[in-house]
C-alpha atoms as an extended CHARMM CRD file, in Angstrom:
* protein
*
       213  EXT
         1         1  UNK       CA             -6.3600000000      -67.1770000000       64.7330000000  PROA      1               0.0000000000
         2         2  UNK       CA             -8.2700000000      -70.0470000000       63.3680000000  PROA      2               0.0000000000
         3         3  UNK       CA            -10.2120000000      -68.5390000000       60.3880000000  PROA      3               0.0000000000
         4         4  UNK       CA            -11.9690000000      -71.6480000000       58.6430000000  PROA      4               0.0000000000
         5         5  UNK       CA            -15.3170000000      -71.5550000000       59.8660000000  PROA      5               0.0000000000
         6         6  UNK       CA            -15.2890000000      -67.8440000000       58.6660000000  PROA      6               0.0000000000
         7         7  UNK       CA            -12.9570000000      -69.5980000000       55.5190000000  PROA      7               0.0000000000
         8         8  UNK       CA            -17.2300000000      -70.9560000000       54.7330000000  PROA      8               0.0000000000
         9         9  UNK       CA            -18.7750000000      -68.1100000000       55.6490000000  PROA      9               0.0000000000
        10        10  UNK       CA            -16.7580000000      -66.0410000000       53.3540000000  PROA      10              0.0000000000
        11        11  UNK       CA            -17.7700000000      -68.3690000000       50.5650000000  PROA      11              0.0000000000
        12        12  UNK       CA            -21.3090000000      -68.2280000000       51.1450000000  PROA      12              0.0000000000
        13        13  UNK       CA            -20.4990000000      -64.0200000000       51.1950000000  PROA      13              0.0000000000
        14        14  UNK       CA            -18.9060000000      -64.1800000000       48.0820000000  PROA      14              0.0000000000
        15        15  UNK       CA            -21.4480000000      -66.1660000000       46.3630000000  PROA      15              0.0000000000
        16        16  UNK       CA            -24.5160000000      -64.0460000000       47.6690000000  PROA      16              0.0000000000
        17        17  UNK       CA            -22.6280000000      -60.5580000000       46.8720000000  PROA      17              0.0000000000
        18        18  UNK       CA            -21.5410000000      -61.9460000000       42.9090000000  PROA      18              0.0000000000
        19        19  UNK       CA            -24.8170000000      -62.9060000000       42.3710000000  PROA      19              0.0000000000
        20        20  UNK       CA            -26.0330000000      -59.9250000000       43.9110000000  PROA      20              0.0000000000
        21        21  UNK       CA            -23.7210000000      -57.5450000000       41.7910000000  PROA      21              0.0000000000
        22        22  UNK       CA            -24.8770000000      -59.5410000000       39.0290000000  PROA      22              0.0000000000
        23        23  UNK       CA            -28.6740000000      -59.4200000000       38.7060000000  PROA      23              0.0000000000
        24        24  UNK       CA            -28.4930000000      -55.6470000000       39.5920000000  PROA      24              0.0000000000
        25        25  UNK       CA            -26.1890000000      -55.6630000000       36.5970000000  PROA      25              0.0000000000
        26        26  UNK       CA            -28.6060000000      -57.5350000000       34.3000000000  PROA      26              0.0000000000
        27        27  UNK       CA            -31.4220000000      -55.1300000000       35.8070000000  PROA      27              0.0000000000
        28        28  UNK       CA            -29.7100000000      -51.6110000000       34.7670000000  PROA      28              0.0000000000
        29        29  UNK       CA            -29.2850000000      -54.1020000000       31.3010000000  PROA      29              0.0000000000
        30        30  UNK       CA            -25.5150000000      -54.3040000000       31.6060000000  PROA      30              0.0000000000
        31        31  UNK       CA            -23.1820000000      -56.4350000000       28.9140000000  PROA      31              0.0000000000
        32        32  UNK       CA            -21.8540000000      -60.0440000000       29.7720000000  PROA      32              0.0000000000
        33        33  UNK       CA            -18.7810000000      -57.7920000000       30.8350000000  PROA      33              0.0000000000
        34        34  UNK       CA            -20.4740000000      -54.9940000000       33.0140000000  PROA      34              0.0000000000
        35        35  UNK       CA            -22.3290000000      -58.4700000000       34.9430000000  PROA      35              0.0000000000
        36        36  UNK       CA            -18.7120000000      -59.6490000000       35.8330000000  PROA      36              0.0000000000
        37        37  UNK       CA            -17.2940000000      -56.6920000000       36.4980000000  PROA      37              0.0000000000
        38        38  UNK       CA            -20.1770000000      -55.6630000000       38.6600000000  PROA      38              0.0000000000
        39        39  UNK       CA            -20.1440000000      -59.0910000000       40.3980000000  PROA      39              0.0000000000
        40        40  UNK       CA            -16.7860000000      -59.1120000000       40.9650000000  PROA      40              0.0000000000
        41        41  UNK       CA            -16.9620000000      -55.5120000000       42.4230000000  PROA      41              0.0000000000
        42        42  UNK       CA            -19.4910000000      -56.8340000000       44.9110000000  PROA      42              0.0000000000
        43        43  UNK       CA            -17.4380000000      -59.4090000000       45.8580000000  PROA      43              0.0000000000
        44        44  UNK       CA            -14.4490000000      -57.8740000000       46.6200000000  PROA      44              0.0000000000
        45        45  UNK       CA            -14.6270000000      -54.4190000000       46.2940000000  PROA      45              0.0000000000
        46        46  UNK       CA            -14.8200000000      -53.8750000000       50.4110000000  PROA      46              0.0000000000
        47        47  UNK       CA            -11.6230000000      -56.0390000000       50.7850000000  PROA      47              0.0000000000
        48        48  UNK       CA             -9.8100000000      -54.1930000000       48.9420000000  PROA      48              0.0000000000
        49        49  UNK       CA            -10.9090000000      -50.9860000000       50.6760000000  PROA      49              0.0000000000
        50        50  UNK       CA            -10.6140000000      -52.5560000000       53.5420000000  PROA      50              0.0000000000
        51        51  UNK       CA             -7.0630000000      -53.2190000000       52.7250000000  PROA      51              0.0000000000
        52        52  UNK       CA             -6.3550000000      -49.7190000000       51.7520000000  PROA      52              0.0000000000
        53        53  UNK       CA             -7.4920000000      -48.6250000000       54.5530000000  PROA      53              0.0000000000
        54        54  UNK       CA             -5.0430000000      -50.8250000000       57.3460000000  PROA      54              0.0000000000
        55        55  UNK       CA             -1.8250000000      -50.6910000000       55.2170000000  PROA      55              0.0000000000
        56        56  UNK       CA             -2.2480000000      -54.5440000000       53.3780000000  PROA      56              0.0000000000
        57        57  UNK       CA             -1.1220000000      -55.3950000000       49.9800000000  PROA      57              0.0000000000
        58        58  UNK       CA             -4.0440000000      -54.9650000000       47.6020000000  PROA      58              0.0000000000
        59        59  UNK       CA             -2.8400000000      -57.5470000000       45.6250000000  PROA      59              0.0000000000
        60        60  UNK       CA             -3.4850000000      -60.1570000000       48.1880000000  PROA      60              0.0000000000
        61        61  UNK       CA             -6.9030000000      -60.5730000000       46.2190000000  PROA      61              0.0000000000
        62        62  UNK       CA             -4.9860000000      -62.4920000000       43.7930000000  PROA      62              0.0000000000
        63        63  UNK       CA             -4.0060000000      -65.1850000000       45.8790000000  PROA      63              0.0000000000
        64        64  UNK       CA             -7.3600000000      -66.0090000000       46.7250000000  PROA      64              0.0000000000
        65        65  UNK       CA             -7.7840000000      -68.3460000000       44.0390000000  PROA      65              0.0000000000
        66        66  UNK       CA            -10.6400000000      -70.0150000000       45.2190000000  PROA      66              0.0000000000
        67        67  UNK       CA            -12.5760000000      -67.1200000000       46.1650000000  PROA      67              0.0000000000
        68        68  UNK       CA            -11.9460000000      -65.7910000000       42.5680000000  PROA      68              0.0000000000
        69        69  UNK       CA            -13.1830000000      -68.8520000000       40.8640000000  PROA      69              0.0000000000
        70        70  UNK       CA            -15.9170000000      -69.1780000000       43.2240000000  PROA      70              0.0000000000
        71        71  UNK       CA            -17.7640000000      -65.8320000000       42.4510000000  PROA      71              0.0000000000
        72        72  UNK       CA            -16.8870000000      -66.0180000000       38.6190000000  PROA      72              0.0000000000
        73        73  UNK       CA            -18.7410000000      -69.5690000000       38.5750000000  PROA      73              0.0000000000
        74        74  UNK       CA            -21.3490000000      -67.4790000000       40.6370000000  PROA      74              0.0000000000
        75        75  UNK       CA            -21.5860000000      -64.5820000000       38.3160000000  PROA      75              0.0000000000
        76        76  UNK       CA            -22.1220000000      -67.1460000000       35.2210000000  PROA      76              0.0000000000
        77        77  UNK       CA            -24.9740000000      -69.0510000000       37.0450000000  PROA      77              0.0000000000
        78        78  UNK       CA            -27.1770000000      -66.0260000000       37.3410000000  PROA      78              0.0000000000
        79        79  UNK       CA            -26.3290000000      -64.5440000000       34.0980000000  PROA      79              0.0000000000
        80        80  UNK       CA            -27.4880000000      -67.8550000000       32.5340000000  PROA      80              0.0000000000
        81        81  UNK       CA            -30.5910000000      -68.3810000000       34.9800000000  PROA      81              0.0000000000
        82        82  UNK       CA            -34.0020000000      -68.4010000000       34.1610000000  PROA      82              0.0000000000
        83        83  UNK       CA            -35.3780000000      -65.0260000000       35.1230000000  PROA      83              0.0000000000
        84        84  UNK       CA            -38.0540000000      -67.3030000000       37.3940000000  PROA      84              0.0000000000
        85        85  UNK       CA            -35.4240000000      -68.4890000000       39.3300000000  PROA      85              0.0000000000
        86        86  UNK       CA            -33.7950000000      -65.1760000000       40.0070000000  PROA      86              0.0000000000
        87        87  UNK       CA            -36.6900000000      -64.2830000000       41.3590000000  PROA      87              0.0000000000
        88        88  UNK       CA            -37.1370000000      -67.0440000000       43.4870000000  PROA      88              0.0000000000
        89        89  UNK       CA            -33.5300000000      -66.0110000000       44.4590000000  PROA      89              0.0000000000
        90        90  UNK       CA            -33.8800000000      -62.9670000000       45.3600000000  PROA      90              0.0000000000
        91        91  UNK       CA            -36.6430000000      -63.9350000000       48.3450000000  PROA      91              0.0000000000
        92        92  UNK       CA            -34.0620000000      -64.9790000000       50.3290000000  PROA      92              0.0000000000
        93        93  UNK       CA            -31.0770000000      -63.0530000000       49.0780000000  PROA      93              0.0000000000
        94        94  UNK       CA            -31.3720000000      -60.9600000000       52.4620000000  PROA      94              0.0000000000
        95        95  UNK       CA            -30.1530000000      -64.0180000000       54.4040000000  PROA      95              0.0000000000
        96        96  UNK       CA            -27.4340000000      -64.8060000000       52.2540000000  PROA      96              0.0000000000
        97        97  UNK       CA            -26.4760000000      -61.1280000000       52.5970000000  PROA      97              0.0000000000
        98        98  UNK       CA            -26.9870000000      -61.1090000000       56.4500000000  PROA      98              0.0000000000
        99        99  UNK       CA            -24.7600000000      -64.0860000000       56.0810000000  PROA      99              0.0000000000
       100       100  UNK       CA            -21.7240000000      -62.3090000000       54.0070000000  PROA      100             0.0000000000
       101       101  UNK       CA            -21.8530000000      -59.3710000000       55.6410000000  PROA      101             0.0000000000
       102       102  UNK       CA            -21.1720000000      -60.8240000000       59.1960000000  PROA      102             0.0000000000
       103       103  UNK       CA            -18.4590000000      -62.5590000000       57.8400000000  PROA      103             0.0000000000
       104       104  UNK       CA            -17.0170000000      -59.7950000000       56.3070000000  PROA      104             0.0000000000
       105       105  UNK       CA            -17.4860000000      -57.5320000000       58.8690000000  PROA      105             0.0000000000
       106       106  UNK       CA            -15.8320000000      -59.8430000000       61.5030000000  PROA      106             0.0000000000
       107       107  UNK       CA            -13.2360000000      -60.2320000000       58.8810000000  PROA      107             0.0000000000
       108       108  UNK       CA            -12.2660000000      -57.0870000000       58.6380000000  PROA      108             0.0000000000
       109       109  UNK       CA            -12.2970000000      -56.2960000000       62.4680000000  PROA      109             0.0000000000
       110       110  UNK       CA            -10.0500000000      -59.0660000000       62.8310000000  PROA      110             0.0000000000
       111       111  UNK       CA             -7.7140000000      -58.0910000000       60.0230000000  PROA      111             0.0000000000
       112       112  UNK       CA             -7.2330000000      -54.5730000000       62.1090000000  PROA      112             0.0000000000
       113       113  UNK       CA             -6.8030000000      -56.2620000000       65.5170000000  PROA      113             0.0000000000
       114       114  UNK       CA             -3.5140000000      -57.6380000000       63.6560000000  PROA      114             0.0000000000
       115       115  UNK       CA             -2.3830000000      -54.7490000000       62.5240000000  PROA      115             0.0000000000
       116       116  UNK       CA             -2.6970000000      -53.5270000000       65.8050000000  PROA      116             0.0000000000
       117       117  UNK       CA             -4.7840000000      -50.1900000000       65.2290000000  PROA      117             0.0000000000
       118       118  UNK       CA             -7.3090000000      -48.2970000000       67.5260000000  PROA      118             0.0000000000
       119       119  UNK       CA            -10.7650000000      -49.0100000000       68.2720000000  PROA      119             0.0000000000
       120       120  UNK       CA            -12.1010000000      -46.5920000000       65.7740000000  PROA      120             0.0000000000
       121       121  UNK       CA            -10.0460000000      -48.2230000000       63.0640000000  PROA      121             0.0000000000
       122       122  UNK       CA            -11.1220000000      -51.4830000000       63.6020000000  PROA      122             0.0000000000
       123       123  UNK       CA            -14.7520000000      -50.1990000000       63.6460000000  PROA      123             0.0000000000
       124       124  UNK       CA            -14.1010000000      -48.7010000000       60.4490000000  PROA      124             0.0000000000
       125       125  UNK       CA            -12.1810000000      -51.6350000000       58.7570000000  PROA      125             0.0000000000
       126       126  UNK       CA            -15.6190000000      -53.7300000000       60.0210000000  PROA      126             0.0000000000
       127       127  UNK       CA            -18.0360000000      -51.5040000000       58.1860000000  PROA      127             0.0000000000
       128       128  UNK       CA            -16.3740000000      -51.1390000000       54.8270000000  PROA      128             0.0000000000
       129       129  UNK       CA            -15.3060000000      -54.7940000000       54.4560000000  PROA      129             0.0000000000
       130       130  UNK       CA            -18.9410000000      -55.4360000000       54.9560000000  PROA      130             0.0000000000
       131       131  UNK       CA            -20.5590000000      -52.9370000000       52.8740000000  PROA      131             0.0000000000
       132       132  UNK       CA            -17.9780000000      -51.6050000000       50.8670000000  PROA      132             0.0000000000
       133       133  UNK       CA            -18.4190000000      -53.3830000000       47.7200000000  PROA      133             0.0000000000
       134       134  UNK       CA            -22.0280000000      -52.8730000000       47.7360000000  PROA      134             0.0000000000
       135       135  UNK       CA            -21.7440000000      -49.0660000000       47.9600000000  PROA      135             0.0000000000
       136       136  UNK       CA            -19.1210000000      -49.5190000000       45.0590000000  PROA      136             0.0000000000
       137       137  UNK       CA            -21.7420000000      -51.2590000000       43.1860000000  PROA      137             0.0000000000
       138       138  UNK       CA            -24.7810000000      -49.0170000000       43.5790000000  PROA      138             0.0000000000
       139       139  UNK       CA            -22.5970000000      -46.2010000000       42.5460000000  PROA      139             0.0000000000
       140       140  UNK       CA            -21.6020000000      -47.7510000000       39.2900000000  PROA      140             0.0000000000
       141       141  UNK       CA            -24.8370000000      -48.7560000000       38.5690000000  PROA      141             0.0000000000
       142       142  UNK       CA            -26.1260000000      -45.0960000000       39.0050000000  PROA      142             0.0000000000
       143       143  UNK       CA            -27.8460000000      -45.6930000000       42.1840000000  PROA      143             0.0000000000
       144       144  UNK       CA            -28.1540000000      -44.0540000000       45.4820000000  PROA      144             0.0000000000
       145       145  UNK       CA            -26.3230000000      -46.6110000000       48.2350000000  PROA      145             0.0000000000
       146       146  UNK       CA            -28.7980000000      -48.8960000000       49.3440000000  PROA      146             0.0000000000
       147       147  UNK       CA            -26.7210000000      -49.8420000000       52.4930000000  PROA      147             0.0000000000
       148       148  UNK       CA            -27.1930000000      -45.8930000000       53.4550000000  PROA      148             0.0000000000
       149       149  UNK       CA            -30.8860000000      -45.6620000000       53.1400000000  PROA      149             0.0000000000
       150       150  UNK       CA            -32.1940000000      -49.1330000000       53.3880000000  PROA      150             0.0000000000
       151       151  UNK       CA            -33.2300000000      -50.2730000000       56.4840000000  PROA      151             0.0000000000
       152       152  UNK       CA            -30.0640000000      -50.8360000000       59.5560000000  PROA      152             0.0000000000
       153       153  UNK       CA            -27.4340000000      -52.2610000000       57.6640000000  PROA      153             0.0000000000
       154       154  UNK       CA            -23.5980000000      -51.1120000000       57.9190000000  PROA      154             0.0000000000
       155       155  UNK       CA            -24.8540000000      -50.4950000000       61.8250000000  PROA      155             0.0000000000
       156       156  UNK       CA            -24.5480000000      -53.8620000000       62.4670000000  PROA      156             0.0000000000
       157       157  UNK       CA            -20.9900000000      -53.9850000000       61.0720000000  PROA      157             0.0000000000
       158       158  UNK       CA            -19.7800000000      -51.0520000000       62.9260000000  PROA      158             0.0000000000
       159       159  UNK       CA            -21.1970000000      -53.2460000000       66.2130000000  PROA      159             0.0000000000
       160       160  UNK       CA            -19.2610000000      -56.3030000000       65.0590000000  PROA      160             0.0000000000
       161       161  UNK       CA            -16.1890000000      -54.4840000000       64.7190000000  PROA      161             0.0000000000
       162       162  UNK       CA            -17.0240000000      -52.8580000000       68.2410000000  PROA      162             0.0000000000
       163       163  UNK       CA            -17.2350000000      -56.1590000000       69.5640000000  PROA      163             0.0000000000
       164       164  UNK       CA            -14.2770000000      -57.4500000000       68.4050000000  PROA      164             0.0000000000
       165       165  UNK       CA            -12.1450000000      -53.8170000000       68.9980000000  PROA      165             0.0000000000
       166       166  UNK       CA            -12.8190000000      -54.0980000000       72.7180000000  PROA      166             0.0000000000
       167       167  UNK       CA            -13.5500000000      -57.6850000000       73.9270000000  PROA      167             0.0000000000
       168       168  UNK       CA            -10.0720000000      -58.6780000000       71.5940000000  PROA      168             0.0000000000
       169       169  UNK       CA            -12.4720000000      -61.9590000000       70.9680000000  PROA      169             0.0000000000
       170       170  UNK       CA             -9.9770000000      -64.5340000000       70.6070000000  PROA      170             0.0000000000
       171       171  UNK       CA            -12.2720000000      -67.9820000000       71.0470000000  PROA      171             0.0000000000
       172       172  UNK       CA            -13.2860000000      -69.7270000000       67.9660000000  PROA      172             0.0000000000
       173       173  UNK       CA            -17.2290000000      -69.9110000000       70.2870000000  PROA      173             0.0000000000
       174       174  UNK       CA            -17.0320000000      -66.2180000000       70.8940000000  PROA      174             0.0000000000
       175       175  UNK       CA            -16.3030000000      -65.1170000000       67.1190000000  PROA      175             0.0000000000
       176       176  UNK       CA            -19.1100000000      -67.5380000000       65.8440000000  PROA      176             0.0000000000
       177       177  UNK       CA            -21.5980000000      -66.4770000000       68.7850000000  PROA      177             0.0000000000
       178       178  UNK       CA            -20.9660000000      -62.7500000000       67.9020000000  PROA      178             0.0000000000
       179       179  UNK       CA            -21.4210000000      -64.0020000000       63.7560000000  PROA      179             0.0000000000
       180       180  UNK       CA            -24.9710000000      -65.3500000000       64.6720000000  PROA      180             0.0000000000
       181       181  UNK       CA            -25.9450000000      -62.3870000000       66.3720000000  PROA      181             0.0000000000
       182       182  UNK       CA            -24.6810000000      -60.1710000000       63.3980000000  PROA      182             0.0000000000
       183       183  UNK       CA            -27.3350000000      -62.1520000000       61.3410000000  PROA      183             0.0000000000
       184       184  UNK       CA            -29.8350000000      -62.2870000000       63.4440000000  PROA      184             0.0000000000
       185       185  UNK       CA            -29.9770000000      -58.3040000000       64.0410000000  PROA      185             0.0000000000
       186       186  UNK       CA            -29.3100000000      -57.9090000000       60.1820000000  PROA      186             0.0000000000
       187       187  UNK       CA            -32.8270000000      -60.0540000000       59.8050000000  PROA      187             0.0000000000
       188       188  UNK       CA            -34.7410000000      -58.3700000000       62.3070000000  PROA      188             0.0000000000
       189       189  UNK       CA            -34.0830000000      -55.2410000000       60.8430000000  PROA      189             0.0000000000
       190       190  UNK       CA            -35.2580000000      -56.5520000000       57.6160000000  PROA      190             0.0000000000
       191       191  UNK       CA            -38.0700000000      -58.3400000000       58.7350000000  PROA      191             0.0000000000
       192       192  UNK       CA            -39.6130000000      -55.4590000000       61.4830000000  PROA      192             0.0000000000
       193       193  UNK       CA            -38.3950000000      -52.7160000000       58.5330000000  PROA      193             0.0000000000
       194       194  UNK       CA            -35.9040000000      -50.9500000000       61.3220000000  PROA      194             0.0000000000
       195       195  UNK       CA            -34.6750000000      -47.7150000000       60.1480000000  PROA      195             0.0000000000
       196       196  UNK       CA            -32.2630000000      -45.1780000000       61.5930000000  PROA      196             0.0000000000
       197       197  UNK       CA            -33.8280000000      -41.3320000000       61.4580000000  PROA      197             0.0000000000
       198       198  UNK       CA            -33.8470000000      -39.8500000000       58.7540000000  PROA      198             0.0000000000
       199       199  UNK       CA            -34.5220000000      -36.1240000000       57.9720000000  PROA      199             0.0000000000
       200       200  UNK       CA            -36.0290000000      -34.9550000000       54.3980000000  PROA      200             0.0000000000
       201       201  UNK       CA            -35.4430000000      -30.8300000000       53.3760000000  PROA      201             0.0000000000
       202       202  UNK       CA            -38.5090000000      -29.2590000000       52.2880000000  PROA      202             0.0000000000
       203       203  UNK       CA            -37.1310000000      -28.8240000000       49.0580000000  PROA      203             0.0000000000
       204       204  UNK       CA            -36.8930000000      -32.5390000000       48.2650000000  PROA      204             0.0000000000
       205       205  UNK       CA            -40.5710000000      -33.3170000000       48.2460000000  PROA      205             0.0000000000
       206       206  UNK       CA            -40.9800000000      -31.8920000000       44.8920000000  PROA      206             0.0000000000
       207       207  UNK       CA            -38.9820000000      -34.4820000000       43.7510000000  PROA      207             0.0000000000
       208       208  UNK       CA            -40.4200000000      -37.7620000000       45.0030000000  PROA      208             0.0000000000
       209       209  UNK       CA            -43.5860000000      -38.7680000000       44.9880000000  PROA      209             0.0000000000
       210       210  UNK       CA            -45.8280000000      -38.2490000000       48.2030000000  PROA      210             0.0000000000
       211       211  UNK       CA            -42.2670000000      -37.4130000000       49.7040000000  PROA      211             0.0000000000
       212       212  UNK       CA            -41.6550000000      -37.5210000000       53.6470000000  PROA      212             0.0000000000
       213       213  UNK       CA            -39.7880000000      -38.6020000000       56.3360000000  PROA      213             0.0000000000
């Protein structure tokens, strides 16, 4: 399988999820340490769940040199970045997100096809490569998981994976058409507010404020 378009999208992932990781680091007023450890959590953390998951060597992070120096160099532009520009960042940090998770999702879905495990696998190796490190970072930044309540987000990596469990998409064209749509639904979602139902107890409303559904 020829991976090196996805070899750029994965860049562009890793970049958007360090920085990511980072400035939600320097928000809960982490350390110069807690930013890289949350960036690099972001980064990688659903790869290596990912790999967990399917039987692969979880130290085959370290021999992905470039990836590694790529979100470190990330990590150390946004800690030293004007707080304007973060800002400015952040307006269009859902793209670059849209962008990385797509990747990542395919990724993942194509990693299980290998192995050779079922549908469901696959579906499930798509969703946590895609969101897996941001749940990881949420949680260790004492928030609830925004890919859980935010808008449709790990959806549209269970979809990809779908795609790729039961079409077996082996065309460069077909893997790229299916990464396109995977942004484009990610930024409709965003952009129309799409939300799965939700339910709230009656007990809950208490504790937010004007609580509901």
């Amino acid at each position: 399988m020829d991976f090196d378009v996805f070899h750029v999208f994965s860049l562009i992932g890793v970049i958007a999820f360090a920085a990511s990781g980072a400035v939600v680091a320097m928000e809960e007023e982490y350390d110069i340490l807690g930013v890289f450890v949350l960036g690099l959590v972001t980064a990688f953390g659903g790869g290596v769940i990912r790999n967990l998951l399917i039987g692969l060597p979880v130290t085959t992070l370290w021999s992905q040199g470039l990836f590694l120096k790529t979100a470190f160099f990330s990590i150390l532009v946004v800690f030293v970045m004007p707080s304007s520009l973060i800002t400015h960042w952040k307006k269009g940090e859902a793209f670059f997100d849209a962008i990385g998770l797509s990747a990542f999702a395919i990724q993942g879905a194509l990693y299980a096809v290998d192995a050779k495990l079922p549908l469901s696998a696959i579906m499930v190796a798509a969703m946590l490569t895609g969101i897996g490190g941001g749940m990881i970072r949420d949680i260790m930044a004492g928030r609830k998981p925004l890919v859980l309540r935010d808008e449709i987000y790990a959806v549209w990596a269970i979809l990809a994976g779908l795609a790729v469990g039961i079409g077996r998409l082996s065309s460069i064209w077909q893997l790229i058409t299916l990464f396109a749509l995977v942004v484009v639904f990610r930024m409709l979602s965003v952009h129309y507010n799409w939300r799965l139902p939700r339910r709230t107890l009656p007990g809950n409303h208490s504790k937010s404020a004007g609580g509901g559904l």
